[in-house]
N, C-alpha and C positions, 0 to 999 in steps of 0.2 A: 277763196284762195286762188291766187294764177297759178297756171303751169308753164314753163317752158318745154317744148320738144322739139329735140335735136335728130337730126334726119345722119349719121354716122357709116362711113364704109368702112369697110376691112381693112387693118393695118393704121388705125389715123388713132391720136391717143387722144386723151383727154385728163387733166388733172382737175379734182372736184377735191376740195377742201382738204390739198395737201396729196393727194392718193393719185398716183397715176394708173391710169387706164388704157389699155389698149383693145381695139374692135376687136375681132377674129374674122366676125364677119359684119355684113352690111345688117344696121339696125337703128331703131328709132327709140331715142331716148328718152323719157317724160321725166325733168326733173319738177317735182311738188315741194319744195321748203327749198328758202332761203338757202344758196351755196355760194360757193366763190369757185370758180372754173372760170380753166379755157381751154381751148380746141384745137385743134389741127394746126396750123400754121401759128398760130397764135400763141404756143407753148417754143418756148428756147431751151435747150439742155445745154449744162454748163461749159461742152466747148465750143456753143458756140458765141459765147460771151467774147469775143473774141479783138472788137475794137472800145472806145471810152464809152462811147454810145450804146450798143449793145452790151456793156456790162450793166449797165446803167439801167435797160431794159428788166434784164437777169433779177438785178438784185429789188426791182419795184414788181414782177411777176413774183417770185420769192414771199416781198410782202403781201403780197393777194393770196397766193395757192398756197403758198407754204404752210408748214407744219407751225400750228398756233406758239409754239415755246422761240419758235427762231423769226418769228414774223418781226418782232420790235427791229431784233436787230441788222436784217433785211432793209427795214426802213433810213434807219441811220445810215446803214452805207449806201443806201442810195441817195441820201442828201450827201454824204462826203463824195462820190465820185459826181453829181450835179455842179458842185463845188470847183472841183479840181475840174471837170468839164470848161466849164464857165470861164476858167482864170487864163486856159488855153486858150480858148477859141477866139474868133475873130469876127465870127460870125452874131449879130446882136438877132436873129432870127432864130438861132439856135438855143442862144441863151434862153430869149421868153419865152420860147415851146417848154423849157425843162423847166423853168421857173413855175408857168404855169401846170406841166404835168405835178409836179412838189404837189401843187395848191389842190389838184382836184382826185391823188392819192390819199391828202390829209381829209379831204370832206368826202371820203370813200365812192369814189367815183373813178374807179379802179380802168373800164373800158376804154372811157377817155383819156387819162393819161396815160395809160401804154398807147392809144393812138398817137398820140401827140409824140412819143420816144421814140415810135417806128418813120414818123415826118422825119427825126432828128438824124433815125440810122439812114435813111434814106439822103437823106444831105451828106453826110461822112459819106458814104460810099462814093457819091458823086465826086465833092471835092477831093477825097484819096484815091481815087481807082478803083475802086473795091468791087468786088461783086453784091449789088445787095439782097440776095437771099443768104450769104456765106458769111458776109464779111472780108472776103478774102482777097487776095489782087488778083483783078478780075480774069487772067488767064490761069491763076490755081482755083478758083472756082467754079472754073467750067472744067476741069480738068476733075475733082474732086467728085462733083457731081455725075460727071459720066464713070466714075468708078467707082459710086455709089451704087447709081443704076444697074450697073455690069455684076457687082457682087449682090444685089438682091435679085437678077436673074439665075444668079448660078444658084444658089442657098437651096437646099431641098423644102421642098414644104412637109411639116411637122403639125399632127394632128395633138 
């Protein structure tokens, strides 16, 4: 049997087969059996679904971590916003990223097609202005982000 072991800091989540997880502190993970997870940067909470693109993420992360009874239909809407993606855009580079991400979610090759959906957010934000870690236009997402920062320095720490 493999293992995987995940090297994790304090504060960075992780969601493994639908459960979200948060460090407290720095530590090393050994997952032993078959999971579905992701990590740190690689996990989207639902506001930040925020453009066609990144819902589209959302709802294909959904299908991978989610809770097994809402996974089906996680999947479905993520071919119906691929769809309405597709009929919008103009972009034929965009289009075969998600086409191909569909194809390599259906033959459970979940890494690679969330790769292939963040190439996608990463184009929307370019040709929209957007910030792409946020989604946002790109002077609310530097603005967001430093009062992020500002409010997780003030926050007491809680044992």
């Amino acid at each position: 049997m493999s293992t995987l072991v995940l090297e994790m800091r304090a504060g960075e989540l992780m969601v493994v087969n639908g459960a979200s997880l948060r460090f407290r502190s720095r530590t090393r993970v050994e997952l032993v059996a078959k999971a579905r997870f992701l990590f740190g940067k690689q996990v989207m909470s639902p506001e930040g679904a925020n453009t066609p693109s990144r819902r589209i993420y959302f709802a294909l992360q959904c299908a991978y971590v989610g809770p097994e009874e809402e996974r089906e239909t996680a999947m479905a809407d993520a071919h119906r916003l691929v769809a309405e993606f597709q009929e919008a855009t103009t972009s034929d580079m965009a289009r075969q990223l998600l086409e191909r991400s569909l194809a390599l979610a259906e033959q459970d090759e979940w890494y690679q097609a969330l790769r292939l959906v963040r190439h996608v957010m990463r184009h929307e934000a370019t040709v929209l202005g957007l910030d792409a870690q946020t989604g946002l236009p790109a002077a609310a997402g530097i603005a967001a982000a430093a009062a992020a920062t500002k409010a997780a320095n003030l926050r007491p720490h809680l044992d």
